[in-house]
DRENVEXBA-616225 format. One record per residue (C-alpha): x, y, z; residue in three letters. Coordinates in Angstrom, 2 decimals, decimal comma. Layout:
<atoms>
ATOM/x/y/z/code
ATOM/X/Y/Z/ALA
...
</atoms>
This chain:
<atoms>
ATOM/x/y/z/code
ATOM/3,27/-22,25/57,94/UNK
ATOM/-0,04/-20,24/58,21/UNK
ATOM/-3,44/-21,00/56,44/UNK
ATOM/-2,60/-17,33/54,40/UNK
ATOM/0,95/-17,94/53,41/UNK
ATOM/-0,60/-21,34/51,67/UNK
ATOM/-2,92/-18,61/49,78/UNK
ATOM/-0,83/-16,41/49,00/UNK
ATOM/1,87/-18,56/47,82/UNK
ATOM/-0,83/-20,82/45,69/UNK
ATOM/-2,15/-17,58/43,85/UNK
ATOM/1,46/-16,55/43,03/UNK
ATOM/1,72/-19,75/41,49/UNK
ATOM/-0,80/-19,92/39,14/UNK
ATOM/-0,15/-15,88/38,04/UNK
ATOM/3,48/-17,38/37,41/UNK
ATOM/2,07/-20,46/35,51/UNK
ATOM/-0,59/-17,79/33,37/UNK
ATOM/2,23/-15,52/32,62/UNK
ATOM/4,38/-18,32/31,31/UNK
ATOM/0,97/-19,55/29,70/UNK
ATOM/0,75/-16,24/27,88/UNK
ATOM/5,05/-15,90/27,02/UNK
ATOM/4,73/-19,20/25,41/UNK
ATOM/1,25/-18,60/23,44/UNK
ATOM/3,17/-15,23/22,10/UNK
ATOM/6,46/-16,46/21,27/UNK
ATOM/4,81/-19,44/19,18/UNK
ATOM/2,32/-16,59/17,63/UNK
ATOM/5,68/-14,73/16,86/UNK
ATOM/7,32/-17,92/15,57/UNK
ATOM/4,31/-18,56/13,09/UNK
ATOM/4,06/-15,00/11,65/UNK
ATOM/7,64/-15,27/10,87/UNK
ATOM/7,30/-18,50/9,16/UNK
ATOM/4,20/-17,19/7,04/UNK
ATOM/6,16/-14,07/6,05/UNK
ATOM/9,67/-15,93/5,27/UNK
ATOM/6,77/-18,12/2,94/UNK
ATOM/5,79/-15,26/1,25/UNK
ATOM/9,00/-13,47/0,58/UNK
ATOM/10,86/-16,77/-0,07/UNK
ATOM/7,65/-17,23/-2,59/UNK
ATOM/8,50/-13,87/-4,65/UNK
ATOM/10,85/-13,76/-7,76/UNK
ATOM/14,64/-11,87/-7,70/UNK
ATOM/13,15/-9,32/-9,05/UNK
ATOM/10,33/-8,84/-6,97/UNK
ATOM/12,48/-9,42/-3,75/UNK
ATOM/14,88/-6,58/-5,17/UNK
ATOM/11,76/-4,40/-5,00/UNK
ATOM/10,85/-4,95/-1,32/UNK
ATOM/14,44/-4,40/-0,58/UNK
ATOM/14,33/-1,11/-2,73/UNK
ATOM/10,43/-0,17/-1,32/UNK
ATOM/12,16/-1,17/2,05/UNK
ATOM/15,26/1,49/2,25/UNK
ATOM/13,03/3,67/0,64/UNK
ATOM/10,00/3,54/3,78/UNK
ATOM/13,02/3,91/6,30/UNK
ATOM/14,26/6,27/4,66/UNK
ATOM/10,93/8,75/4,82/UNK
ATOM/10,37/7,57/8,53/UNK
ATOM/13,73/8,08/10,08/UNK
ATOM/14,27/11,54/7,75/UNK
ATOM/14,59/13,97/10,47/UNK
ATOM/17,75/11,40/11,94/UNK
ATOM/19,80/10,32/8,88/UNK
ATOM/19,55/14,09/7,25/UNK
ATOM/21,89/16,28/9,03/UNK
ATOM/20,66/19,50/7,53/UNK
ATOM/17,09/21,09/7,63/UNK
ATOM/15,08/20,34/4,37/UNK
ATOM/14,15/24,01/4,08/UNK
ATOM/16,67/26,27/5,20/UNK
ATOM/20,05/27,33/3,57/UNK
ATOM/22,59/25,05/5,58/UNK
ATOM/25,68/25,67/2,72/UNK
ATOM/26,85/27,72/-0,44/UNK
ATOM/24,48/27,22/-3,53/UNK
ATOM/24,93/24,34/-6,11/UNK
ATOM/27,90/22,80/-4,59/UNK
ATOM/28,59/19,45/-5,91/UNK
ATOM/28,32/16,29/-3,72/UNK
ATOM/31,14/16,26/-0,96/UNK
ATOM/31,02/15,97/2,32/UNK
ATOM/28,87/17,39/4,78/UNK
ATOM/26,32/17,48/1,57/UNK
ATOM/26,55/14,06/0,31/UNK
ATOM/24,11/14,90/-2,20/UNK
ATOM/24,81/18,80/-3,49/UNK
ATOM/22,47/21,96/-2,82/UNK
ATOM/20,18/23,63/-5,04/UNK
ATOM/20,50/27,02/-6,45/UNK
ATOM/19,31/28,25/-2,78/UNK
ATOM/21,90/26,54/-0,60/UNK
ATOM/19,58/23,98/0,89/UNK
ATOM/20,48/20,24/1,20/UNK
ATOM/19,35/18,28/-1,10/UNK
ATOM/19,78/14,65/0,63/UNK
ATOM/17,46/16,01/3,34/UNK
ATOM/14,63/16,81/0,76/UNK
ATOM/15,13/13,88/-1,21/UNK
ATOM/14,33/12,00/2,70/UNK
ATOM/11,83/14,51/3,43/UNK
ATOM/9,91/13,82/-0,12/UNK
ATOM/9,69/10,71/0,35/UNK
ATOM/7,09/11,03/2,91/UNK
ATOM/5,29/13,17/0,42/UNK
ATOM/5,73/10,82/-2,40/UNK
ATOM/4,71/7,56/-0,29/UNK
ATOM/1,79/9,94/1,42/UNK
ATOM/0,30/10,73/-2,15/UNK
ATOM/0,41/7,58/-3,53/UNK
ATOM/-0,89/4,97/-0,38/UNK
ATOM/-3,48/7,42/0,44/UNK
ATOM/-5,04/7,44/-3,24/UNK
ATOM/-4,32/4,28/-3,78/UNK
ATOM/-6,59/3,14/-0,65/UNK
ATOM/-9,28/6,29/-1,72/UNK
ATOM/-9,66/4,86/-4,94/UNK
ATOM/-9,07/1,35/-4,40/UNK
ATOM/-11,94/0,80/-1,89/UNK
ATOM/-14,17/3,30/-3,45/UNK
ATOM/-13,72/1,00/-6,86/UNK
ATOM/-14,08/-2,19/-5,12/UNK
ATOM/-17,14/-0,74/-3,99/UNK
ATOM/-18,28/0,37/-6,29/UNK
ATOM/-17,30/-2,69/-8,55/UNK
ATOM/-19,48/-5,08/-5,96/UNK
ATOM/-22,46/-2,60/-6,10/UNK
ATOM/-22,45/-2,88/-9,97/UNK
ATOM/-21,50/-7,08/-10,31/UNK
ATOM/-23,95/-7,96/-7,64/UNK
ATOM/-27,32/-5,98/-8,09/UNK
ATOM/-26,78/-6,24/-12,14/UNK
ATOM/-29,46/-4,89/-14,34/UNK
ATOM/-29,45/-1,19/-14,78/UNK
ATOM/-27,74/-0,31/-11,76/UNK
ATOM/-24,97/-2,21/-13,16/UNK
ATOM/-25,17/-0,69/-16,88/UNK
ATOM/-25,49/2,96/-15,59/UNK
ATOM/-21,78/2,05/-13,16/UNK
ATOM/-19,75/0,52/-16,10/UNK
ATOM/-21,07/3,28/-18,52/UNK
ATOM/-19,93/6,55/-15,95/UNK
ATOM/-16,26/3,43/-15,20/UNK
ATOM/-16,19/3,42/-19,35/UNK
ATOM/-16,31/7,23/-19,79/UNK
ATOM/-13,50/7,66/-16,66/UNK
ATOM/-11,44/5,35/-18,96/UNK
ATOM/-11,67/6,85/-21,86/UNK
ATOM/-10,97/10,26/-20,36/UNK
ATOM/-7,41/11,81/-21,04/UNK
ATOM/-6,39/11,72/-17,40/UNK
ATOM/-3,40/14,32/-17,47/UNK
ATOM/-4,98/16,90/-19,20/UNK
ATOM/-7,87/16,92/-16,88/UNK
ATOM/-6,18/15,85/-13,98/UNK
ATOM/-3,92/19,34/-15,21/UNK
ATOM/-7,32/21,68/-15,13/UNK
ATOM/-9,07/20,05/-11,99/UNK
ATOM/-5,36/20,68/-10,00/UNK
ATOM/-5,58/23,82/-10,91/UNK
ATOM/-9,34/24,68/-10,30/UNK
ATOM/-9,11/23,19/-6,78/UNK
ATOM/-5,59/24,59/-6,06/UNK
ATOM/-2,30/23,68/-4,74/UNK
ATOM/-2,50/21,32/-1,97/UNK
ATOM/-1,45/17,66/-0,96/UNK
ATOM/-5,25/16,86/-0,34/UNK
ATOM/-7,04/18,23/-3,56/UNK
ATOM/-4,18/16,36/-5,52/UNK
ATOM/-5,10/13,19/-3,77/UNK
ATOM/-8,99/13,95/-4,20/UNK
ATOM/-7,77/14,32/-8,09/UNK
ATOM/-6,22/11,57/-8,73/UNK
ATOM/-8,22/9,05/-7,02/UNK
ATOM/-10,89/10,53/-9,08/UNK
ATOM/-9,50/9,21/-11,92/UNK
ATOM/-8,29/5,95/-10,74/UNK
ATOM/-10,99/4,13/-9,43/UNK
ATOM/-12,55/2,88/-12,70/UNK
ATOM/-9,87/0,22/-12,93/UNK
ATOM/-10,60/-1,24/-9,93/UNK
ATOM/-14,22/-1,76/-10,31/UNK
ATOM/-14,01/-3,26/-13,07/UNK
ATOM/-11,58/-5,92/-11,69/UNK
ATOM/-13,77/-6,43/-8,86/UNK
ATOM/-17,18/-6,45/-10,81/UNK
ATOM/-15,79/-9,29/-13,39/UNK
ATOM/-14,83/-10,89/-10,06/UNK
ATOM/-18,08/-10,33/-8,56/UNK
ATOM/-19,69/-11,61/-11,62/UNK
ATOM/-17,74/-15,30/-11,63/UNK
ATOM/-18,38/-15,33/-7,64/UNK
ATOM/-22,31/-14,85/-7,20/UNK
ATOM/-22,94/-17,83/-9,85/UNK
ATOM/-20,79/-20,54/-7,63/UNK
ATOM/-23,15/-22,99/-6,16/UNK
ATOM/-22,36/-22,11/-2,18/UNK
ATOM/-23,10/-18,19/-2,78/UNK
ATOM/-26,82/-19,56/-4,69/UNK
ATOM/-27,01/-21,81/-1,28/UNK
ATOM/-26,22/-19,08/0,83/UNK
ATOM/-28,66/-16,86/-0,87/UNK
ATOM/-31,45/-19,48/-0,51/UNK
ATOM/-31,24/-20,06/2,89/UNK
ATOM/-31,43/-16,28/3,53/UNK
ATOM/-28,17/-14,98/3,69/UNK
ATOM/-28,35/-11,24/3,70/UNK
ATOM/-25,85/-9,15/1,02/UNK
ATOM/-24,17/-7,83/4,06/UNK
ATOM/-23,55/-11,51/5,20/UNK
ATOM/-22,07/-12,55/1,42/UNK
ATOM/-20,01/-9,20/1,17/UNK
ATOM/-18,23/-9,94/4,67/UNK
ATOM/-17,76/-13,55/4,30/UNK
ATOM/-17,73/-14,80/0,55/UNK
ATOM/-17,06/-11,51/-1,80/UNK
ATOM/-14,26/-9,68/0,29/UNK
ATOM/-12,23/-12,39/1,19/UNK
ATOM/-12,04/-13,40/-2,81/UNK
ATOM/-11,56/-10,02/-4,11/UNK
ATOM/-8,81/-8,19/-1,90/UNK
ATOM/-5,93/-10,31/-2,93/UNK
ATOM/-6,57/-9,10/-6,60/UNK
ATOM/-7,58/-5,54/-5,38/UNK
ATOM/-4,86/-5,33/-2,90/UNK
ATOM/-2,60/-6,06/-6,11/UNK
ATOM/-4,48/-3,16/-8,39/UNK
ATOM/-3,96/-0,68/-5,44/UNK
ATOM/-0,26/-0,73/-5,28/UNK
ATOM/-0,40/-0,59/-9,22/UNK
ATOM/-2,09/2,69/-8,07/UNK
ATOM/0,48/3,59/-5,69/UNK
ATOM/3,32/3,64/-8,22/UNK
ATOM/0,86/5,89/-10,68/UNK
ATOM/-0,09/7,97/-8,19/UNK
ATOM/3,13/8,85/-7,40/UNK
ATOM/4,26/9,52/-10,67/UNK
ATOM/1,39/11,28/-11,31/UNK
ATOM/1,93/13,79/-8,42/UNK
ATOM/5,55/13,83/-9,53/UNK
ATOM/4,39/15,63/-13,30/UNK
ATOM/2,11/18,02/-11,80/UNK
ATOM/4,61/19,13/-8,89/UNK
ATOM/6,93/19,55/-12,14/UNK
ATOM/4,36/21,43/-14,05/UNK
ATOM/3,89/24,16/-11,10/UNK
ATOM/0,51/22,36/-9,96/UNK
ATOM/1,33/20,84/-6,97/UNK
ATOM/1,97/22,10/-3,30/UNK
ATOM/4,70/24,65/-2,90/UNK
ATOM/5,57/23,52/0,50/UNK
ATOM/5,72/20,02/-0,17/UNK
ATOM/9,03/19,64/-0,96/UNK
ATOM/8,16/16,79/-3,23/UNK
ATOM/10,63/14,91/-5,82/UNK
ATOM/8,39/16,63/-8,46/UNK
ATOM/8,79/20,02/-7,33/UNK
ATOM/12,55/19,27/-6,69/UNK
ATOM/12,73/18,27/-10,44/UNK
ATOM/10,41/21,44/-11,09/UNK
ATOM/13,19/24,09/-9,45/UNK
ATOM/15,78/22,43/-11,26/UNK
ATOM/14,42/22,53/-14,80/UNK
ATOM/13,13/26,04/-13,82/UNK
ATOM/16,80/27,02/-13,42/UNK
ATOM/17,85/28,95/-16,61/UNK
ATOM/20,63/26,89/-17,88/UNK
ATOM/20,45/24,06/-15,80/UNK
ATOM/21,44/21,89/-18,72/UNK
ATOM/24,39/24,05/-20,15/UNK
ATOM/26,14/23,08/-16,80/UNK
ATOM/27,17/20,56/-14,29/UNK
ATOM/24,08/21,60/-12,06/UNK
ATOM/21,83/18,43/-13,54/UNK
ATOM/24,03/15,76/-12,75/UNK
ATOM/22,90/16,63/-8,88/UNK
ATOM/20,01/18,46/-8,51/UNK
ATOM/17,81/17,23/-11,29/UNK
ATOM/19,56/13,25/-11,55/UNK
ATOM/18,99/11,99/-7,56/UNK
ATOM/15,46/13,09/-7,32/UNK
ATOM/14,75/11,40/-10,61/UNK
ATOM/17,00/8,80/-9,43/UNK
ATOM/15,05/7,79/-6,12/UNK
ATOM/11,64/8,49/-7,97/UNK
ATOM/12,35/6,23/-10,37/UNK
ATOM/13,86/2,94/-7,96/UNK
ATOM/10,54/3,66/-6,30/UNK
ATOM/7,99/3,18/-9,27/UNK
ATOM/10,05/0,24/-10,39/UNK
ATOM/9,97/-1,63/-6,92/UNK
ATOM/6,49/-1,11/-7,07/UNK
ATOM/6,48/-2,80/-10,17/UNK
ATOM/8,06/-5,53/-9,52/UNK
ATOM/6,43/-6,07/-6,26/UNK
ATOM/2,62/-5,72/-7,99/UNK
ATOM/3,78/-8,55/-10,62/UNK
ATOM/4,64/-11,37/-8,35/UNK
ATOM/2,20/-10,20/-6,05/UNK
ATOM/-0,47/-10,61/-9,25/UNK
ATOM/1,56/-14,10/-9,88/UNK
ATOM/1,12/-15,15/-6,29/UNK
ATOM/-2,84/-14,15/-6,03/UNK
ATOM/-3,29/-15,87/-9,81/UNK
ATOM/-1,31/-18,85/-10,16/UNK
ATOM/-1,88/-19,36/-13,29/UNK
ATOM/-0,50/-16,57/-14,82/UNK
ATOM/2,71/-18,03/-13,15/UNK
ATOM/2,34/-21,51/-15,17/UNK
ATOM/1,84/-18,92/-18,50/UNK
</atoms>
């Protein structure tokens, strides 16, 4: 055997060995995750499991809308207001369009609206709540005094002329509502921020020079997102409700196809109620918009439960 077949068959050798090296070190990386998550769902309530189920269905459903909905979500695919029956498992509306494939196709909207203001407002409040709880003094009077008047504001009736001013689109009714829901977060995270800075390790830290940056990173964050993380998908059910009423007043975007502008064409139909049109085209929109807000529910209480333990031994 040569001198370079020795080589070639030693470096093929250790590539094998690395590559098993690097199988192994994955599969026990996957093996761990799983364990962690089983934890954490095993960890959550009936109830709260029923809402991942329901928040579950309801994701797949948004992300795999184009394959489970036969029909297009904007066209006429059938006669007008036919009940549910086969191919329309759902009904049409009063313009012969499916209404399983918008109830799919909301979803995205829906689940769009209310993650993307709940991050918006959820990290601008934490912010915003850390700013105020660790600099104190005025700067911290002047925050909770603008976070006080955003509380005390009627949100819906505002929320109705800002929609309005700024006009019908997904974007300016995301800007709008997180505009008026990031005063709850900050003050969750300032009262947080508050208890935190007086430990003794954060005065340590602080006297042997650690910058703010340095305490945000290592020492705030890490003790703040479980409860923020909880507040934001409080937001995310809100915020999709919230959407939901101003799609059914005539203030959101007309070519959203939202569950709130479903429920908008439906009570817009002149005598929706004095027939059998309801129990389809207005009842499965409010139907899947409902299951949605109470998953969330559920999943934000034993969420709280798990971050707080002790509002599990109250």
């Amino acid at each position: 055997m040569s001198k370079q077949s020795i080589q070639f068959d030693g470096i093929k050798d250790v590539s094998q060995f690395k590559l098993y090296e690097i199988i192994n070190k994955s599969l026990s990386l996957i093996q761990r995750a799983w364990k962690k998550t089983y934890g954490f769902i095993y960890s959550f309530s009936p109830s709260g499991k029923i809402g991942l189920v329901l928040l579950s269905l309801i994701f797949l459903m948004a992300l795999l809308a184009p394959w489970i909905s036969i029909h297009p979500h904007r066209v006429s695919s059938g006669p007008s207001l036919i009940p549910p029956a086969w191919p329309h498992i759902l009904g049409t509306d009063e313009l012969g369009i499916d209404l399983w494939a918008q109830i799919c196709f909301g979803a995205r909207v829906s689940l769009l609206v209310g993650i993307s203001t709940a991050l918006l407002a959820g990290f601008v409040g934490g912010a915003v709540g850390i700013v105020a709880g660790y600099i104190g003094g005025l700067v911290d009077k002047m925050i909770m005094r603008l976070v006080d008047i955003m509380i005390v504001l009627p949100d819906l009736p505002v929320m109705i002329v800002l929609a309005a001013f700024f006009g019908p689109s997904l974007f300016n009714i995301i800007l709008v509502l997180a505009l008026f829901s990031w005063a709850s977060p900050a003050r969750i995270v300032r009262s947080q921020v508050l208890m935190l800075k007086e430990q003794s390790y954060i005065k340590a830290a602080e006297i042997y020079g650690a910058s703010p940056w340095y305490l945000l990173w290592k020492h705030f964050l890490p003790e703040v997102f479980p409860l923020l993380a909880v507040n934001m998908i409080r937001l995310t059910g809100r915020a999709i409700v919230a959407e939901a009423g101003l799609s059914f007043l005539g203030l959101g975007d007309p070519t959203s196809k939202s569950w709130g502008l479903i429920i908008h064409h439906a009570t817009s139909f002149r005598g929706i109620y004095y027939t059998n049109f309801w129990k389809w085209w207005l009842f499965y929109p409010w139907l899947f918009l409902m299951l949605m807000v109470i998953s969330l529910a559920f999943i934000s209480r034993d969420l709280e439960r798990i971050a707080d333990p002790r509002l599990g031994k109250s």
